[in-house]
Each structure stands twice: as C-alpha cells, then as structure tokens.
C-alpha positions as CSV (number, residue, x, y, z in Angstrom):
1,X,54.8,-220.8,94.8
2,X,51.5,-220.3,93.6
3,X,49.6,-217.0,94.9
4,X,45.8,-216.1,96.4
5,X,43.9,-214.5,94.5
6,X,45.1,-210.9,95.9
7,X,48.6,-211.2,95.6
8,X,49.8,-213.1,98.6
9,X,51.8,-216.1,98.3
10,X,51.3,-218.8,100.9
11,X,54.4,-218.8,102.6
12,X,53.4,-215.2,103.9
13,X,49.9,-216.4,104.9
14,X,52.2,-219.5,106.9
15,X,54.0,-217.2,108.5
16,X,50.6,-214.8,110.0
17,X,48.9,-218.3,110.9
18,X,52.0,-219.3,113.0
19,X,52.1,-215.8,114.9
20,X,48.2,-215.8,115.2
21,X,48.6,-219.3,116.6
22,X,51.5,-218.1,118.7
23,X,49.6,-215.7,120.1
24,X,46.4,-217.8,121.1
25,X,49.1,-219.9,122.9
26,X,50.5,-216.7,124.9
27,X,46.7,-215.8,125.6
28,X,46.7,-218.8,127.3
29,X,49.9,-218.5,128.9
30,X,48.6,-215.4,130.5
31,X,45.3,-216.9,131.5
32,X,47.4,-219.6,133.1
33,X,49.4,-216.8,135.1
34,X,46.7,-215.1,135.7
35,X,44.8,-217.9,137.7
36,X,48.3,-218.9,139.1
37,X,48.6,-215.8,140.4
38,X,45.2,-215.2,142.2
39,X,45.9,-218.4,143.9
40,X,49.1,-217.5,145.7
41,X,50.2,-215.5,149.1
42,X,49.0,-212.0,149.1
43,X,52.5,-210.6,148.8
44,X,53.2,-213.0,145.6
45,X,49.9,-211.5,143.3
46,X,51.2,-208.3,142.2
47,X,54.3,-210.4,140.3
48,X,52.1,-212.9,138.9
49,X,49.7,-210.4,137.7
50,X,52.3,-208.7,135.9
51,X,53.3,-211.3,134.2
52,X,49.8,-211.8,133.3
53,X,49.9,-208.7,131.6
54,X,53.3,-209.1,130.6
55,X,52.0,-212.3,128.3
56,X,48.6,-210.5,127.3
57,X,50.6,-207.8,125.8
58,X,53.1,-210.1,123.7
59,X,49.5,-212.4,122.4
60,X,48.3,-208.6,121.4
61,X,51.9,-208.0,119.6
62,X,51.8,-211.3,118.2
63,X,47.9,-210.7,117.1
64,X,48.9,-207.3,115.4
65,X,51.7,-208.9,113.8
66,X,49.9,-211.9,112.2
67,X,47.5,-209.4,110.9
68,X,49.9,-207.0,109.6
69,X,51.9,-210.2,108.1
70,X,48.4,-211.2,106.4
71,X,47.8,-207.7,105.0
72,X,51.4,-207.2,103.3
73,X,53.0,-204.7,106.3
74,X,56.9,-204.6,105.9
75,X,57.2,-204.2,109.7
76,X,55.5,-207.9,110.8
77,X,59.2,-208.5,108.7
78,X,61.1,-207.7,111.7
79,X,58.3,-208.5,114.3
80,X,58.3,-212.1,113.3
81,X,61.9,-212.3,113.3
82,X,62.3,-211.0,116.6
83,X,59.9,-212.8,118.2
84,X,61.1,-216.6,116.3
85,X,64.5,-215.5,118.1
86,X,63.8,-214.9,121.2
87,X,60.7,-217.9,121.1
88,X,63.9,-220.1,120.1
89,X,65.8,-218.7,122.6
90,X,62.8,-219.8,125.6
91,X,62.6,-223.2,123.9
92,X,66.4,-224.4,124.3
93,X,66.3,-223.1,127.5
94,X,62.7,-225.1,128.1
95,X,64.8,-228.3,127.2
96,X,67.3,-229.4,129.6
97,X,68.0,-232.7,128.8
98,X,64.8,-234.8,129.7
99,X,63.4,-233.1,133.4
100,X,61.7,-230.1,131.1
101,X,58.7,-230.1,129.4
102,X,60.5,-232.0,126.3
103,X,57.6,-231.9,123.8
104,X,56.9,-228.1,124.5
105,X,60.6,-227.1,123.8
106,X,59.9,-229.1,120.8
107,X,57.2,-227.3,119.4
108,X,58.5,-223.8,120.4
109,X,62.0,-224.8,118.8
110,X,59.4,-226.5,115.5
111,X,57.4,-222.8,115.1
112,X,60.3,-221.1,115.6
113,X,62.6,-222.9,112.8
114,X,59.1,-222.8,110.8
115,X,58.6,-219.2,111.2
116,X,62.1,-218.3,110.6
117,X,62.8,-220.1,107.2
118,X,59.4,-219.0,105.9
119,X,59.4,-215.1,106.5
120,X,63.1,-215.2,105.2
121,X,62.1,-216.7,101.9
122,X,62.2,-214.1,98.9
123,X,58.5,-215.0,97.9
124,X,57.3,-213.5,101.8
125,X,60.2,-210.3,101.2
126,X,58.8,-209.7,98.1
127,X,55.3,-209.7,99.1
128,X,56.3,-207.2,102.3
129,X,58.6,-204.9,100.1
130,X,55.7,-203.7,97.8
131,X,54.0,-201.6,100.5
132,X,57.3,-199.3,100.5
C-alpha cells in the first residue's frame, strides 16, 4: 500500500472515513428519534428522547473515533472493532428475510465487513502501534 505524505496508509484513512460516515448516519438516526419522539403521547417522549440522546452520544463516539483513527490513536483499534460488531450484529437482525428494510441491513452488514477487514489489516496495526 502506498502511504500519505505523513505516514498513514490508506487503509487506516478507510477505516476513519467509514466511522466518520457512520457517525453522520447515527446523527441522523438521532434527529430522526428526536422528531419521532416530539410527535408522540406525552407519556411516550421521555423514551424517545433518550434514545435521541442515546444515538447522539454513539455519532460523538463514532466522531472521536474516526478522528482518533485519522491521527494514528491505538484505542480507535478497539473502538472500531467494537462498534463493526455490534453494527453487524443490528444489521442481521435488520434483515429478516424480505419484510425489513433489506437494502439497509445490507449496507450496515457492507460497512461493517468493510470496516472489519480494513482495521485488522497489518498496514492499519502497524500505523496504530507506533503511538505506544
């Protein structure tokens, strides 16, 4: 793989664009919820809302992470892991056989996969394993 001109290789700068564009898509999630919410029966907001928060918080995580991926931090390692986990996890349980949102589950499953086989590849651990 060939390498910017500070050091990075371009499968770590992959990886940070996927969680940065992982993130603008739970930013909207959490607009979504947050409209959603505001719309319901009084005694229904205060869930909604949470879960508004809920998905601002992991489009902040995801932010900090993409960042911290860009600028060579060993912990967006274990961020982006986690998160391409549990994202795979929401996206085979998004498809259900043709009634779910098909193409969604597809491109959660697609970033996931994506995410995963990049930030495992030696070029992104080598990159991240400098800082220590």
């Amino acid at each position: 793989m060939s390498e910017l001109s500070e050091g990075r290789p371009r499968t770590a700068t992959w990886v940070g664009a996927i969680l940065l564009v992982e993130a603008l898509g739970m930013l909207a999630v959490a607009i979504w919820l947050a409209i959603a919410a505001l719309g319901d029966p009084l005694d229904h907001i205060a869930g909604g809302l949470f879960l508004a928060v809920l998905a601002a918080g992991s489009a902040a995580f995801l932010m900090a992470a993409g960042r911290a991926m860009l600028d060579g931090r060993a912990w967006s390692r274990s961020a982006t892991i986690v998160w391409q986990v549990l994202q795979l996890g929401v996206a085979l349980g998004t498809y259900d056989g043709g009634e779910g949102p098909v193409p969604l589950a597809l491109v959660l499953a697609g970033l996931s996969i994506a995410g995963l086989a990049l930030v495992l590849r030696a070029s992104v651990t080598g990159w991240l394993r400098r800082e220590a």
